[in-house]
C-alpha positions as CSV (number, residue, x, y, z in Angstrom):
1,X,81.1,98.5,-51.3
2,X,83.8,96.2,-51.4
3,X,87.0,97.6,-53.8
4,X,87.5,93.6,-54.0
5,X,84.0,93.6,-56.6
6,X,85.6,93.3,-59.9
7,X,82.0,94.3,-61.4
8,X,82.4,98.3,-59.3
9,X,85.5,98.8,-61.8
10,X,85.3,100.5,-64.9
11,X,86.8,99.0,-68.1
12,X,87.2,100.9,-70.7
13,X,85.4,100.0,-73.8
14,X,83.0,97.7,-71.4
15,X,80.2,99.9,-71.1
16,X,76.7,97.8,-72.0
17,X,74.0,98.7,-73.8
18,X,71.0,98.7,-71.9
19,X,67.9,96.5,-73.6
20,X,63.8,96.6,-73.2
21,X,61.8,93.7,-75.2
22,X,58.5,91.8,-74.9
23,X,59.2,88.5,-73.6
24,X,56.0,86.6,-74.9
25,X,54.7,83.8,-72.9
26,X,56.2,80.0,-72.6
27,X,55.6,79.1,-75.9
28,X,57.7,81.6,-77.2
29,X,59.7,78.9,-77.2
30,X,57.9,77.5,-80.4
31,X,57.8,81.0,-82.4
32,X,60.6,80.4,-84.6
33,X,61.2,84.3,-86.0
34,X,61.0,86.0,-82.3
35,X,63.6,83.4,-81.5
36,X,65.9,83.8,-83.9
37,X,65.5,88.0,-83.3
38,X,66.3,87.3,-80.0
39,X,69.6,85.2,-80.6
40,X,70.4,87.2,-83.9
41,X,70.5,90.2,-81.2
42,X,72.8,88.9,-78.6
43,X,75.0,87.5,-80.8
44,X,75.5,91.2,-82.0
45,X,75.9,92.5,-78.2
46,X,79.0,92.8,-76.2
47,X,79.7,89.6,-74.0
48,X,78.0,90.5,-70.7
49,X,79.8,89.5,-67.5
50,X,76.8,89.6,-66.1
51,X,72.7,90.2,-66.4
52,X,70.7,92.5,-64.1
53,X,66.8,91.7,-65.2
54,X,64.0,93.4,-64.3
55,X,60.8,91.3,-65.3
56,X,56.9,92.6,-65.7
57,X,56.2,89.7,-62.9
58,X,58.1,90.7,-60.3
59,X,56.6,93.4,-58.2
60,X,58.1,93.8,-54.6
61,X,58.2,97.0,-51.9
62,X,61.4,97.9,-51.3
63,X,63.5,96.7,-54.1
64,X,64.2,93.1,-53.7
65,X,67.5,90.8,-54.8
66,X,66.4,87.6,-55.8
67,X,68.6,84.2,-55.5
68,X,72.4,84.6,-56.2
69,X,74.0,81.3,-55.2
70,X,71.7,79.7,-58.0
71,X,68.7,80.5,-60.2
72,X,66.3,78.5,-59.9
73,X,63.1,78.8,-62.0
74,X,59.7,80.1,-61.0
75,X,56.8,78.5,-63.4
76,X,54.7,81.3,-63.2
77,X,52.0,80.7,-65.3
78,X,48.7,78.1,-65.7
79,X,47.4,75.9,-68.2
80,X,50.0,75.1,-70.5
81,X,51.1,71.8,-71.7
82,X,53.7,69.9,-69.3
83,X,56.9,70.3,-71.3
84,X,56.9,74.1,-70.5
85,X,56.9,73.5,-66.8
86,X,60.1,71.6,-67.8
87,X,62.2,73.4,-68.9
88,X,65.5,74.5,-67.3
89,X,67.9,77.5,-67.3
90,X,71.0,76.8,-65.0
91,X,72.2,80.1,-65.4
92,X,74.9,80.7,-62.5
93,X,74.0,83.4,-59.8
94,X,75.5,86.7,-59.3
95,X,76.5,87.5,-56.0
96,X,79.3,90.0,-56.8
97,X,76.4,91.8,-59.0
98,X,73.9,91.8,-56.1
99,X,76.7,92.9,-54.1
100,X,77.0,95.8,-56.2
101,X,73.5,96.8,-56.5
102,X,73.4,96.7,-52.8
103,X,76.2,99.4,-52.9
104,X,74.5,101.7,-54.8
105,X,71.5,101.6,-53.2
106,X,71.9,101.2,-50.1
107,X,71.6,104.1,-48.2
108,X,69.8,106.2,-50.7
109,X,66.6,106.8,-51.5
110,X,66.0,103.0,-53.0
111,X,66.0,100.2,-49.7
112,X,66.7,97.0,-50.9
113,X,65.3,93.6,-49.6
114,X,66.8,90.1,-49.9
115,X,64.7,86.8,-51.5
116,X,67.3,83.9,-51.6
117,X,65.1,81.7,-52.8
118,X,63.4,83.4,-55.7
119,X,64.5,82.4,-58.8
120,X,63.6,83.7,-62.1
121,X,60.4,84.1,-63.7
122,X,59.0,83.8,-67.3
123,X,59.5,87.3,-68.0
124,X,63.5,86.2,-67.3
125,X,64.3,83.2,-68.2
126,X,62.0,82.6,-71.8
127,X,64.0,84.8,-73.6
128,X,67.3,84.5,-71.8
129,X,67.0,80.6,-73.0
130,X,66.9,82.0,-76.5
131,X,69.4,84.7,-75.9
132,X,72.0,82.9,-74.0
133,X,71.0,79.3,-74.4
134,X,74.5,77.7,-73.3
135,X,73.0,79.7,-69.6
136,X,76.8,80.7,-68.9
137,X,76.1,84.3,-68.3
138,X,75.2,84.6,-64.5
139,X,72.2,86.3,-63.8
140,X,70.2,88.4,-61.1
141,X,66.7,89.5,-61.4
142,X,65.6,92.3,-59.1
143,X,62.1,93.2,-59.1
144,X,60.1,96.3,-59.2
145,X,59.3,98.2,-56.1
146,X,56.8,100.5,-57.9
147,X,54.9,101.0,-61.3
148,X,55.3,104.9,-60.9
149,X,57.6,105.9,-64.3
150,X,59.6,108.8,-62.8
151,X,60.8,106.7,-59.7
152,X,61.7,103.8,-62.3
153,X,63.6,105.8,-64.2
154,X,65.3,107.3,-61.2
155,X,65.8,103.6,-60.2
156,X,67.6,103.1,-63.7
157,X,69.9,106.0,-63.3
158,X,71.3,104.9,-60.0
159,X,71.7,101.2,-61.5
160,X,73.6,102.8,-64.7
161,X,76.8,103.0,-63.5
162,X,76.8,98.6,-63.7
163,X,77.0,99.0,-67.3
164,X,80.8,100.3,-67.4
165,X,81.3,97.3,-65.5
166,X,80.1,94.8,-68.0
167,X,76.5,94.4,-66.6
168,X,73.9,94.2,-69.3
169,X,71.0,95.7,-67.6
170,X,67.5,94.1,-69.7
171,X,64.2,95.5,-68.9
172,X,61.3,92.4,-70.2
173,X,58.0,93.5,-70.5
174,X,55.9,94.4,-73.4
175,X,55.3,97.2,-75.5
176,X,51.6,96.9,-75.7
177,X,49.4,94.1,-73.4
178,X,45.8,93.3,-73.0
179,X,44.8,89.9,-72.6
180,X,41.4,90.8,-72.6
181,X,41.2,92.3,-76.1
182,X,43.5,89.8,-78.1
183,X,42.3,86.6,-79.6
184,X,44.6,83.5,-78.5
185,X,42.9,81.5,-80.3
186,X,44.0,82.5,-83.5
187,X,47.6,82.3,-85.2
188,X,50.4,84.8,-83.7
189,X,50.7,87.0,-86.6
190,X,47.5,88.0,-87.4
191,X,46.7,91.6,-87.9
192,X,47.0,93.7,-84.5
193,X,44.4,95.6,-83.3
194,X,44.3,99.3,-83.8
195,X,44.8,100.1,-80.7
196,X,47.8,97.9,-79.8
197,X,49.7,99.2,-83.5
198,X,48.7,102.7,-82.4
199,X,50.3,102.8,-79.2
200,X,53.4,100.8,-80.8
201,X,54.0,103.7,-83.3
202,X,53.8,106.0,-80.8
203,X,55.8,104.5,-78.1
204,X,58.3,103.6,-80.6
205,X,58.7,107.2,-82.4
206,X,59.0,108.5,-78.9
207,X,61.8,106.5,-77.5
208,X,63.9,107.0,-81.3
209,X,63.5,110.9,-80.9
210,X,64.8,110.7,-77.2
211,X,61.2,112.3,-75.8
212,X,61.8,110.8,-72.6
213,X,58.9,112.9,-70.8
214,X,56.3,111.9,-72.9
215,X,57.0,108.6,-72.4
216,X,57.1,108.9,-68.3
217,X,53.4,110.8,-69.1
218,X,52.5,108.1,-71.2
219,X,49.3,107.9,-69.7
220,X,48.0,111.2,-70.9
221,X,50.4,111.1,-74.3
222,X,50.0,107.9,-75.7
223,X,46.9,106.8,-77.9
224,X,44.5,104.4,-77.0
225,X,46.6,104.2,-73.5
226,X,44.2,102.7,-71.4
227,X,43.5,99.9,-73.7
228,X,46.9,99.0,-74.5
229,X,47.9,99.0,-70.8
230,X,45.3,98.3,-68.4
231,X,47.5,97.8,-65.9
232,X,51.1,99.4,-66.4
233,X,53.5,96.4,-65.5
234,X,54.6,95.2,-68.4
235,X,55.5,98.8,-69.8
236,X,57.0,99.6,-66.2
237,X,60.6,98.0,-67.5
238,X,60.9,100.4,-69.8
239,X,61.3,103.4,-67.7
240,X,63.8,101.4,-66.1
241,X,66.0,101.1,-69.2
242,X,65.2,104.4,-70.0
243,X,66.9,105.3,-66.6
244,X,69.7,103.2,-67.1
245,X,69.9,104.2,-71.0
246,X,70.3,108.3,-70.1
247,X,73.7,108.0,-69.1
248,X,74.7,107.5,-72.4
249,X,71.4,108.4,-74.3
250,X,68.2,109.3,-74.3
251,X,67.1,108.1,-77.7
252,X,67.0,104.3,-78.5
253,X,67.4,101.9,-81.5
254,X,64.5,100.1,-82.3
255,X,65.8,96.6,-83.1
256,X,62.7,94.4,-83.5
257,X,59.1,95.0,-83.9
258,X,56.3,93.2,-84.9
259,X,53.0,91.5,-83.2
260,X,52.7,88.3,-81.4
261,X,48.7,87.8,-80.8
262,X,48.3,91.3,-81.7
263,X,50.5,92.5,-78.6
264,X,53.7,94.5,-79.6
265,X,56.8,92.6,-79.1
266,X,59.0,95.5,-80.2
267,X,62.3,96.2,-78.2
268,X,64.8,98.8,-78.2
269,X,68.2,99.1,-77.5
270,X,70.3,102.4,-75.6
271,X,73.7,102.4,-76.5
């Protein structure tokens, strides 16, 4: 690595927190409580130099760096109204962050591809607009090269060494999520299902008590598992922030909870 990268130098008193949340879909954007969690939380953050984001919708063998000389958007989704295919986040890039995550994987057991062109997705930019909605923070999503928890959180530990340079490393996915067993139809807040508030309280009790290795066997610990993650990608980010979280701890702060369509939208922090 270059000793030019201003981000590869430890300040002290700089170290970032490391976040997981739900990022809901576009019209998050209308859901005026999660919103005002979301900015009420990074207003209470450290300034970031920069954002590493790891997103539910990105999955790509090896590793992968997505755009740095600008972030464009990827509309990711179907069947929503026009205005959400509208909206813009001109976030600046971050090639002095890409740079750095080449560094410290490169070589190691983590290769790492190159997508100039991919910008980010809904996972990254919905609630970064609500976070950081003057987009001055420059940002670089990376996506996941496996949904296996024990090499994500491996992943997370070699990335952890970003946060004493100012990196805020976010991890947006969600707590619990089947499509197939909510109702959309109905209003956001209605009562969750039991299995999607069972899995919550677990999840949630486990990551406050630190008990990182039952939530890497979350398959075989966690209640109602199956349901509440059919597919494991949008509880993959976690294990990343978990990663990234241990060098500083392994127990987190719950800092918003709460069901959106009977999916948890919880999130945690690791100071």
């Amino acid at each position: 690595m270059s000793s030019t990268n201003a981000l590869e130098r430890p300040v002290p008193g700089e170290r970032m927190p490391v976040l997981y949340f739900g990022h809901g879909a576009p019209p998050l954007a209308d859901d005026a409580l999660w919103t005002g969690q979301l900015a009420g939380w990074a207003g209470g953050l450290p300034r970031p130099k920069a954002v590493l984001i790891v997103s539910a919708h990105w999955e790509a063998a090896p590793l992968t760096i997505g755009a740095t000389a600008t972030t464009p958007l990827v509309y990711d989704f179907w069947g929503f109204p026009q205005r959400y295919y509208e909206v813009t986040y001109p976030a600046p890039g971050a090639p002095e962050l890409a740079a750095s995550v080449r560094g410290l994987l490169d070589g190691g057991a983590v290769p790492v591809a190159e997508a100039p062109e991919r910008g980010l997705d809904h996972g990254a930019y919905v609630p970064l607009k609500e976070m950081y909605p003057e987009a001055d923070v420059p940002v670089l999503q990376v996506s996941m090269p496996t949904l296996d928890p024990g090499a994500l959180f491996g992943l997370g530990r070699r990335l952890a060494p970003l946060r004493d340079g100012g990196v805020l490393i976010m991890g947006s996915g969600f707590l619990t999520h089947n499509l197939s067993c909510v109702d959309m139809t109905r209003g956001s807040d209605y009562v969750p299902p039991s299995w999607s508030a069972e899995f919550d309280d677990w999840a949630s009790r486990a990551a406050i008590e630190g008990d990182v290795d039952a939530l890497l066997d979350w398959r075989h610990k966690g209640p109602a598992a199956d349901i509440a993650h059919p597919r494991s990608e949008h509880l993959a980010p976690l294990f990343v922030a978990l990663g990234a979280g241990a060098a500083t701890t392994d127990r987190a702060r719950s800092v918003i909870d709460g069901f959106w369509y009977g999916l948890a939208k919880r999130a945690f922090q690791f100071d």
